[in-house]
Each structure stands twice: as C-alpha cells, then as structure tokens.
N, C-alpha and C positions, 0 to 999 in steps of 0.2 A: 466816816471812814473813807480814806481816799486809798487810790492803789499803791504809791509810794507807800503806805504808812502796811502793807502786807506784809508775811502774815501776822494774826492775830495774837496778841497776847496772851487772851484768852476767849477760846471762840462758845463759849458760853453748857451751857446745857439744855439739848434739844429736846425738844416736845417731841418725842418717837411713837406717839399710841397710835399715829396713821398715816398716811402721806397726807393727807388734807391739813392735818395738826401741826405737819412740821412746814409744809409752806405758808402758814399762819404765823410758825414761829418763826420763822425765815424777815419774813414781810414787818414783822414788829420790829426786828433788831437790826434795822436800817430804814427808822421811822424818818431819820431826817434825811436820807439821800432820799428815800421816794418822794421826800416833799419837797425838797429842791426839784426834781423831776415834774411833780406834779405842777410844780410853780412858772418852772419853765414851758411844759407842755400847753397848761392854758394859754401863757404868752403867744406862745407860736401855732397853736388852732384857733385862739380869736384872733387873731393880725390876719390869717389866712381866709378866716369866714367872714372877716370885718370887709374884703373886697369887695365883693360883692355891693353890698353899700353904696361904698364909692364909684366904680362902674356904673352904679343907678343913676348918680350924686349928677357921675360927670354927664353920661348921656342925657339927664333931665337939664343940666347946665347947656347944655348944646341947643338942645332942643330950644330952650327960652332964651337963649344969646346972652346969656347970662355970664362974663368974663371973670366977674370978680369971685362966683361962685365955683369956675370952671377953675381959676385958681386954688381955691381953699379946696378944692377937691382934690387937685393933686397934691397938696401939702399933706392932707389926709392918707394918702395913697403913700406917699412918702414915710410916713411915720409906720402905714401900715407894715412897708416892706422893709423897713427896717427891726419891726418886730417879728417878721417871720424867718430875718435872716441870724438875728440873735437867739431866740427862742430857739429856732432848729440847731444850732450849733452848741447851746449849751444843754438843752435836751438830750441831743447825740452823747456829751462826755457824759451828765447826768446817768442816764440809762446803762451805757457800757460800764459805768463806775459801779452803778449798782447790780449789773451782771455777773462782772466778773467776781466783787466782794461776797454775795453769796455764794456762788460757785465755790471759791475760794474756803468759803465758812465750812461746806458740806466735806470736800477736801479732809481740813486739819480735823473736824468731827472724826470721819472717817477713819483718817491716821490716829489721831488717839485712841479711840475704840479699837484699831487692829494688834498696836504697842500693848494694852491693857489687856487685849483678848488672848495674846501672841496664838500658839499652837492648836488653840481653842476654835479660833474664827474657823479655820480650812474645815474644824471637823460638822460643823453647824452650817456654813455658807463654802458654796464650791468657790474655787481661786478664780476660775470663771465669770460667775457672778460677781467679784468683789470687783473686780478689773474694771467690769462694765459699770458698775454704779460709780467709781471712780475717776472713769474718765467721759463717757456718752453721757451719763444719767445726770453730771454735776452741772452739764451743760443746758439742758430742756432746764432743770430744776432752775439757774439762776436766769434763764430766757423768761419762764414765768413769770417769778418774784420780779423781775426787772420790768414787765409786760401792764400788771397791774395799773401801774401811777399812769403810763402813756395811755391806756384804758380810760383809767377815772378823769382824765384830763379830757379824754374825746367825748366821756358822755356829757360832762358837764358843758364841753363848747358844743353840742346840737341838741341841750336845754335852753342851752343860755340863747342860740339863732330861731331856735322854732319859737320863744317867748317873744324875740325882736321882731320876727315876722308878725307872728299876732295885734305886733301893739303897730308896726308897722304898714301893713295892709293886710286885716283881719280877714277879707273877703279869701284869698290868695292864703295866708296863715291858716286858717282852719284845715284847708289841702292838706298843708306840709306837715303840721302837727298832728293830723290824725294818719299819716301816708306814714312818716318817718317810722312809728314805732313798729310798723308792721314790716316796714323794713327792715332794722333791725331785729326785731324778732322770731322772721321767719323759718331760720335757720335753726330755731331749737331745738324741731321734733326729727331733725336729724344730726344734732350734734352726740347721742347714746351709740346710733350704730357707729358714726365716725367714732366715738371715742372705744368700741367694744374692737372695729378693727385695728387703730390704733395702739390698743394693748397686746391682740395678739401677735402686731407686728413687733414690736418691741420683744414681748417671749420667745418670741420664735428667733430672735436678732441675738437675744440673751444668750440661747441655747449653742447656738453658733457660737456664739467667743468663749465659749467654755468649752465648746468641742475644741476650735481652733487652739485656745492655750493650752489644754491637755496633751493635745497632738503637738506642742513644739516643743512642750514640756519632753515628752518621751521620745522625739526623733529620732535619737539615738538607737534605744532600743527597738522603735519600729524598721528603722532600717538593717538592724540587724536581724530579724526572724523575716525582713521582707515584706514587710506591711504596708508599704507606702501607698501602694493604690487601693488598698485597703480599706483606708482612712481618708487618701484623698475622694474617693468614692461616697464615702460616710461625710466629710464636710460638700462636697459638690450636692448632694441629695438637701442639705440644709440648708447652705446659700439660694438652692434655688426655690425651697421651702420661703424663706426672709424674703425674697423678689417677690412670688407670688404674693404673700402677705402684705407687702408696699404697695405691689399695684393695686390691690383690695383697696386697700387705705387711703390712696389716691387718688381714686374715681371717685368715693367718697367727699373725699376734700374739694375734688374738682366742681363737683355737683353744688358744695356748698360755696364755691369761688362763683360758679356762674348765675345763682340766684341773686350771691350778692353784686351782681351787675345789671341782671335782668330786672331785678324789684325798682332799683334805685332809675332804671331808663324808663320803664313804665310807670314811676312817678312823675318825673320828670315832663315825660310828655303829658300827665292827666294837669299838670300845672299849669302847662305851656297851652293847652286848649283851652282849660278855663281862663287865663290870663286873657288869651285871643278874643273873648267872649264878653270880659269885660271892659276890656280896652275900647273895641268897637262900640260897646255901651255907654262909654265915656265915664265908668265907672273908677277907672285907675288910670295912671298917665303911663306912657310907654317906658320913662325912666323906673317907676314902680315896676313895671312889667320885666323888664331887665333884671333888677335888682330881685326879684323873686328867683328868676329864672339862673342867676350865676351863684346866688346862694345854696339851691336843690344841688345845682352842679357841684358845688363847692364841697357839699357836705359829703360827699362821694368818699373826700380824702379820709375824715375821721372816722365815719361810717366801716374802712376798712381794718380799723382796731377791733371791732366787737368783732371779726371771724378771725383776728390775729389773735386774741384772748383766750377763743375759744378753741383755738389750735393750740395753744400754747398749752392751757390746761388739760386738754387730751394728753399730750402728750410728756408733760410734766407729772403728772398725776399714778401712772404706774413707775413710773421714776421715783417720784418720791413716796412713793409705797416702799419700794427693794432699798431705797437709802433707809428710811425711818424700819426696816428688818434689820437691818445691819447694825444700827443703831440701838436696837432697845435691845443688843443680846448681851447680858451679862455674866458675869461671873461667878461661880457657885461661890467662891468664898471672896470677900472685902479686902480691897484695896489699899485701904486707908490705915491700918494697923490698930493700937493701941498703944504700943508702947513707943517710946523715944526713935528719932529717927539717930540710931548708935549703931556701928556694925559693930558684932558681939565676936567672940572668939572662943578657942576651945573644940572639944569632940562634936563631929556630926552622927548625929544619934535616929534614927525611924525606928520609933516605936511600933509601926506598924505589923514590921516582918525580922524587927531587934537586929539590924541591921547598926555596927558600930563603924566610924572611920576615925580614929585613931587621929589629933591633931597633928603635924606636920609630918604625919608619913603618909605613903604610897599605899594605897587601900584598893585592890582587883574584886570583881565581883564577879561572880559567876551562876545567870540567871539560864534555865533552860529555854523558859517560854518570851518572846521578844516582846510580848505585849506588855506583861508583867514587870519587864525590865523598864518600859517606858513608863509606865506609870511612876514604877518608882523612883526613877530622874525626875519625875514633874516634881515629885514631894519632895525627895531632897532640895529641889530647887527652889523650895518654900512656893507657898500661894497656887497651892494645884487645880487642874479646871475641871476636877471632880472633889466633893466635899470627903474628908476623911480625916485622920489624926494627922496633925502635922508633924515634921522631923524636926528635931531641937538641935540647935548648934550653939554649946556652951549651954545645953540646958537652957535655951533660950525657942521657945516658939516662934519658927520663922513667919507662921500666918499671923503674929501678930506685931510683927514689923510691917511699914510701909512697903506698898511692893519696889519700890526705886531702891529702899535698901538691903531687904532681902536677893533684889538681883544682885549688888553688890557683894552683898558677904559671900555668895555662894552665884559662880556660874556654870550653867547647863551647855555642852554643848549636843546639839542633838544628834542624831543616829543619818539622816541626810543634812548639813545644814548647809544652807544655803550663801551665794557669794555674790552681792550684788556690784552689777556692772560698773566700771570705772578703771581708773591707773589702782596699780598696785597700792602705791603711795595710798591714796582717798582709802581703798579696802583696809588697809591697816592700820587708818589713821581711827583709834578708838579710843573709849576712855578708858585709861591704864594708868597705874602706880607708877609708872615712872622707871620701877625699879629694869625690869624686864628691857634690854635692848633689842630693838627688832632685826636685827644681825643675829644676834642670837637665839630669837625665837626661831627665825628663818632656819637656821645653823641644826635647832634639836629637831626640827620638826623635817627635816633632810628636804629642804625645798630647792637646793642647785640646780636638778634638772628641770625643775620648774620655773624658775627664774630664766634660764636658757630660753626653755622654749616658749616665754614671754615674750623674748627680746626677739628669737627667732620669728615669731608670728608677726612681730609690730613691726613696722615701714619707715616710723622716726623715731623711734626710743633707743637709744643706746643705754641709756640706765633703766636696769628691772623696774626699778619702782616707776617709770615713768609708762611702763608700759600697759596696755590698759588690757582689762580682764571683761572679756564679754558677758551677758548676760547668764546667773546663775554657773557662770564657767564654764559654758558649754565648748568649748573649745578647746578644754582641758580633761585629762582621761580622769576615773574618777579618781583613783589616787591620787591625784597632783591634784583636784577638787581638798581632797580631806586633808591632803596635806598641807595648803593654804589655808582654811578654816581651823586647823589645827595650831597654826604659827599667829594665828590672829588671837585663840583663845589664849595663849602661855602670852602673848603678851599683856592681855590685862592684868594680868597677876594677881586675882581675884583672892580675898581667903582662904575658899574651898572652892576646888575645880572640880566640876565632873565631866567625864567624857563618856560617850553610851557608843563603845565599836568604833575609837577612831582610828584602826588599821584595818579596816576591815577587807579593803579593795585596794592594800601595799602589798609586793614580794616576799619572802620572810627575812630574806638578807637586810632590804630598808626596813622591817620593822624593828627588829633586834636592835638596828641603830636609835629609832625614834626610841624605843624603849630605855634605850641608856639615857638618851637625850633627854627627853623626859624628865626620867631619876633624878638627873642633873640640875637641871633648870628648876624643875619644882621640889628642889632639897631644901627639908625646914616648912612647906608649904601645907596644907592637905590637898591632896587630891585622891581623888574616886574612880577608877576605870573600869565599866562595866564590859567585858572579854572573855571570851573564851580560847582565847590564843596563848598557846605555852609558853612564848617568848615574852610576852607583855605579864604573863602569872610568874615566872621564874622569878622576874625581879621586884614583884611587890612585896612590901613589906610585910602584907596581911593580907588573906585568902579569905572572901567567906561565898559560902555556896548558898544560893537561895534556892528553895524547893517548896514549891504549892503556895509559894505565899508567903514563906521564913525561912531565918537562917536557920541549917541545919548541921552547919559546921564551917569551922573555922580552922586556918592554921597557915603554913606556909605550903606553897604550889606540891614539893616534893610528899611532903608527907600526906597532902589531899590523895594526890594521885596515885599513890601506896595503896592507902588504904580506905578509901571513899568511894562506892564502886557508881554513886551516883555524881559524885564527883570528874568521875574516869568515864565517863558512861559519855557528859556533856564536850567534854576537853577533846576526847580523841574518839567522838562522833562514832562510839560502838550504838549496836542498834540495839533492840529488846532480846532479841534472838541471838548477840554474841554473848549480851550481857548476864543471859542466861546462863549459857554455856561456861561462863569463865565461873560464874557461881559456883554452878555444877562442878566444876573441876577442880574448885577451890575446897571443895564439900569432899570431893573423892581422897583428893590428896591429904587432908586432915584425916580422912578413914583411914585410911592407906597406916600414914603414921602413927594413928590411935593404934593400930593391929601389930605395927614394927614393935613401939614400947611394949605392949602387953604380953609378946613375945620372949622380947628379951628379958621382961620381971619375972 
C-alpha cells in the first residue's frame, strides 16, 4: 500500500478485544511495507556497523604499509557508504509510508464505526474522546506499527556485529557480547513506571480536549450567562494538570535517555582497557584494537531503537486501548439487513406507540416528553440504537433493510443538527433525487437572510454558495443554523422525511412561511413533523398526539385543540394547575346547563 493509492478501499476488520490485539492487527496488514522496511533497515545498520571493519582494515593497512590493502579497504568503505546512504533513504520513505498508511487505516476504521454508530457513539463515547483518538492517538498508534521493522532491523544488526566480533577477536567479543545485552536491557525495570506515567499523561491530555471541545462547543451560551472565566478557569486548572503530568513522564524518559548513554560509555571504556591490555601483550594488533573500539561506538546508533521502541509502545499502547473502545462499540440491532437492498413505499407505520403517517401527506406530531419524541425519530428512522419493534414503511420492516437503504427510504433530521464547515455549495452538495432544486429548497426553507449574511461575513464571495460556513455554524444565530440544515434535508428528497422541532429557534412570521414552504415542496411526498407549534399543526394534514408512549388521538390541529385537553394542555403550554381549572369550569358549565334544561322541562 503506498500513500498515493489512499484511502483504502476497504480498510479491513479490526481485531478491537484490546490495544495490544489491534496493534498486532495493525502490524499484519502491512506485512510487506514492514518488510520492505525491515529489508531496508538491515541494509543501512549493517553498512553503518560494517565501518568499523574497515577503519580496522585500513588502520592495520597503514600500520603494515600495506597499499594494495589500503586500497581494497577503501573500495570497501566505498560500497559501505553507499549502503548507508541508500538504506537511510529508502528506510526514511519506507517507514513514513508505513506510518502514515496505518494512521491512515485507524482514520477510515474510525469514520466507519462513527457513520454506522451515528447518534449512538456521543452517547457511549464523549465527542472529546472521539476527537482525540482521531487525530493525537492515530499518530502514536502509526509511530509504533511503523517503529517495529526499524526495531527488528536493529536487533538483528547487533546480533549479527556481536557474532562478527566473537568470530573476529573472541578475546575482545566476549566483552561486547556479554556487555551489549545488559545494555540493552537495562532499561526494563523502568519502562512500567515510565509507561504508568505515560498513560496518566495521556488521560489527563484526554480530559482536557474534552473540556476544551465542550467549552467551544457551548461559547455561545457560556458568554451569554457570563461563564468565560468560569471555564477558562476549569480548562487553565487542567492544562496545568497535563504539564505537570509531562513533566512526570519526562524525567522518567530522561532517566531512561541517560542510562542509555551512560551503560553504552562504560562499556565502551571496559573494552577500551581490555583492549589496552591486550595489545601490550601482543595478543591483538592495534588495527583489531580499533576495529573493536569503532564497532562498541558504532552500535550506540542502533542501540538507540530499543528505547525508541519502548517509548513508542508506552505511548502507543493507551492509544490504542481508546482506538480499539471506539472500535468494538456496536450496535444493538444489524446492519446488514435481510431483505433486498429496494426502497419500499407506502404508509409509515410504528407499531410501537400506533403511530400512522399517511403516504404523501403532511403528518404533525405532537409529543409531550422530548426524550420520547427522540426515540421515536430514531425508529422511524429504521435501525434504532436501542433494541425494540421496528416501524414498517409499506408494511415493510425497516431493521431489516440494509442500513444505506433504510437511510434512504426514510431521513431523520435531528432536533440539533449539525453543519459542517465549508462554502455553502460543498454543505449542500448531498445525495439527492434530483428532483428538489436548491433555489428552492433555499426559497421554502426562508434562507434570504441567511444567504446575506453569508456573503456579508465572507471577504471574497460574492455568490452565497461560495461563501463558506464555519464550523457547526457557529457564526450563524440558531435559526439561520436550522434553517440551512433544514434546505439541506428538502433537498434530498428522500421518500419519508422526518423533522424533530425544525422551527424551533424561528419567529412565528418565518415560520408560518417555512410552514407553507414546506407544504409546498413536499406535496405528494411523506413527511413527519414532530411540533408543538400551532403554525406548523394548522397546516398538517394529520394530527396525532402521543402520550406515555401512544397515540391517544388523532385528527386535524382545530378539532384536537377543541376538544383534547391534553392535546391543548402541550400546544399552548397550560400548566397542571390551569389545566385543572379549565376542567373544573368545563364541569361547572355543564352543571350550570344540566340545572337550565331541567328547569325549563
């Protein structure tokens, strides 16, 4: 997999039962870039260890006046440094190829599972948490997977030089080969706390960008009750929290940087004294001597992979813990369907609370409790992310369509939904029928003033659509928010539309308009409007009330409001205590009248 050939087709199905399991799956499903890595890596650690050697070669050539040797020793030298200037360069693309292509992998994972989870993930994982494993965590996780091959590359070149030393001058080999391993190994029985502080710095870093997205999420609100120092108080208290916890983590690390400097000097010279000991004895020759002594040096370089290793998997390691969470969360009910991938037509029907919507009319709903109401969009919406009876459209069970066409036959819009960043154009460029012009969605959904003050806000767009909408819209009041999400959903032109409160935060003069607009544009269509607003009820073609869980009547807006006192109770927001009262007086006046009649008979 190279990086031109991004993203994946299909980026596979992850091993999520731990973070150890998914960086094992990581590491398999780019068997051959590590091995091209790994191939390369040995190339350019034995060209680099192979010096030494040659510096021996040449010094002992010197020594004995030896020219014809003194030559073939730089021709050796020559090939060598031509392997370490290849090796390192195709190592280098190697390595970044297979960083960024996991990276990469964990990415599209990601994004599928959030598509599939939709409204589900935020309630299981905070938006905070997804952010970060998404963009910090993807990074550690492909630094490891990528860390590995340059790893196994290094151990094998200071097997392969402590074996050459041994067979080379065994006297001097014995040193290095029982030196090295304690060199490298020293650092173990402090790689647990580095990794313990490691993790808490990372949670504590987590905690923070969940504070931080929270708070930009709501800035609006917090500057309106006056919160800002509030909260910048509460994030200041936790970045300094995440400092402290680095510097932990750092002295740690540092501790385990300067062993690995300090082991590899005090080898170095127990080498260099013996060597001095044997030379004098006339036991090795000073080129041998050399060539022992530039090899210890030498190995210093690959030597600094086993604490880049083990830095990597500290900190890879609660990373891909929070990836492989996000990862193995699924969904109470299958994906996959059963039946034909067909969009069906006809009545939307919930069996759950007998909830009917009539095919191509205007269907208001009217829920008391707003939790209730949401559930019951998820269902209409087929493939809900709590188990329960599904809603049939056309007497068709939507959970056992494919979820790609159950979103089709029927879309949700939700009660906040969200606008992501870009030109107007890119925001509304969605998958749609066709039929729906976006003039005209624009046109029902009264976005004039919105379009204004797009073009107003932006520096070079003179056409709205070119002008670009900032993140989630925050730039935008909420109503010019709903009322864009709102011209985006009329124009997919889906079979069945539902909307859950999309006026909720308009005037009643533009709603009354959206409300015709509406009518208009989705005449002949189904749609669903979950509301409690008299302007959006007037004009539905069908009224039904839900109460505790079912519908408890049905009719058109006037006749509810007549005569439905819980109907009148939700609509024009009387309390228990009017609603009493009007009973009462409803009760009186029938008395009243029973005593007139009985009078006059």
């Amino acid at each position: 997999m190279q990086i031109q050939d991004l993203p994946y087709s299909d980026p596979g199905v992850p091993d999520a039962r731990s973070g150890p399991r998914l960086l094992w799956w990581l590491w398999r499903n780019q068997l051959g870039g590590q091995l091209k890595s790994l191939a390369w890596g040995l190339l350019h650690f034995v060209s680099v260890s192979a010096l030494p050697f040659c510096v021996g070669l040449a010094v002992q050539a010197v020594v004995d006046r030896s020219g014809t040797r003194l030559a073939l020793t730089g021709g050796l030298m020559l090939l060598c440094g031509t392997g370490i200037a290849l090796g390192d360069t195709l190592l280098h693309r190697a390595a970044v190829t297979n960083w960024i292509t996991a990276a990469a992998r964990v990415q599209q994972l990601l994004a599928r599972k959030a598509a599939r989870l939709g409204s589900a993930l935020t309630r299981r994982v905070a938006a905070g948490e997804v952010v970060a494993v998404s963009t910090g965590d993807v990074e550690k996780i492909g630094w490891f997977v990528e860390a590995v091959s340059r790893f196994t590359a290094a151990a094998l070149t200071v097997v392969v030089v402590c074996a050459g030393l041994l067979l080379y001058q065994p006297a001097l080999g014995v040193v290095v080969a029982v030196g090295l391993p304690v060199v490298a190994l020293a650092v173990l029985p402090l790689l647990p706390r580095a990794t313990r502080r490691a993790d808490v710095q990372r949670e504590k870093a987590g905690r923070a960008t969940e504070l931080a997205s929270d708070t930009v999420a709501g800035l609006r609100v917090l500057r309106g009750i006056g919160g800002e120092e509030l909260f910048l108080d509460r994030y200041r208290r936790a970045s300094q929290e995440v400092r402290h916890a680095a510097v932990r983590s750092a002295r740690m690390w540092s501790l385990i940087s300067a062993i690995q400097v300090l082991l590899p000097g005090l080898l170095l010279i127990a080498v260099v004294w013996h060597g001095i000991h044997l030379a004098r004895q006339g036991r090795i020759t000073v080129g041998e001597l050399v060539t022992v002594y530039s090899a210890v040096m030498i190995l210093n370089y690959p030597l600094r992979h086993f604490e880049e290793i083990a830095m990597a998997y500290s900190f890879s390691r609660p990373s891909a813990k929070r990836a492989a969470r996000v990862l193995s969360l699924e969904r109470s009910t299958a994906t996959e369907g059963t039946r034909e991938a067909e969009v069906p037509g006809g009545d939307l029907y919930d069996p759950g609370t007998g909830l009917l919507a009539p095919a191509g009319r205007l269907t208001a709903v009217v829920c008391g409790d707003p939790d209730a109401a949401g559930r019951l969009t998820e269902r209409l919406g087929g493939h809900p992310t709590e188990p329960g009876r599904s809603a049939l459209l056309g007497g068709v069970p939507l959970d056992e369509l494919p979820l790609d066409t159950a979103r089709t036959a029927v879309l949700v819009q939700d009660k906040d939904p969200v606008l992501l960043s870009g030109t107007l154009r890119e925001l509304l460029d969605v998958p749609a029928s066709g039929t729906v012009r976006v003039a005209d969605a624009l046109d029902a959904a009264q976005c004039g003033d919105v379009l204004d003050a797009l073009v107003q806000g932006s520096l070079d767009a003179a056409d709205p659509m070119d002008a670009r909408v900032t993140e989630r819209g925050r730039s935008l009041s909420g109503g010019q928010r709903q009322r864009l999400a709102l011209a985006r959903s009329l124009i997919t032109d889906p079979e069945v539309l539902v909307l859950d409160e999309p006026t909720s935060a308009v005037d009643s003069h533009t709603e009354a308009r959206i409300a015709d607009g509406l009518r208009r544009l989705r005449s002949g269509r189904t749609t669903v409007v979950f509301t409690s607003s008299p302007l959006l009820l007037d004009r539905a073609d069908r009224v039904a009330l839900v109460h505790e869980g079912e519908v408890v009547a049905v009719g058109v807006h006037r006749e509810l409001i007549d005569g439905e006192p819980r109907y009148r109770a939700v609509v024009t927001r009387e309390t228990d205590d009017e609603l009493a009262a009007a009973d009462q007086g409803a009760l009186v006046g029938a008395r009243q009248e029973r005593e007139e009649i009985e009078e006059s008979a």
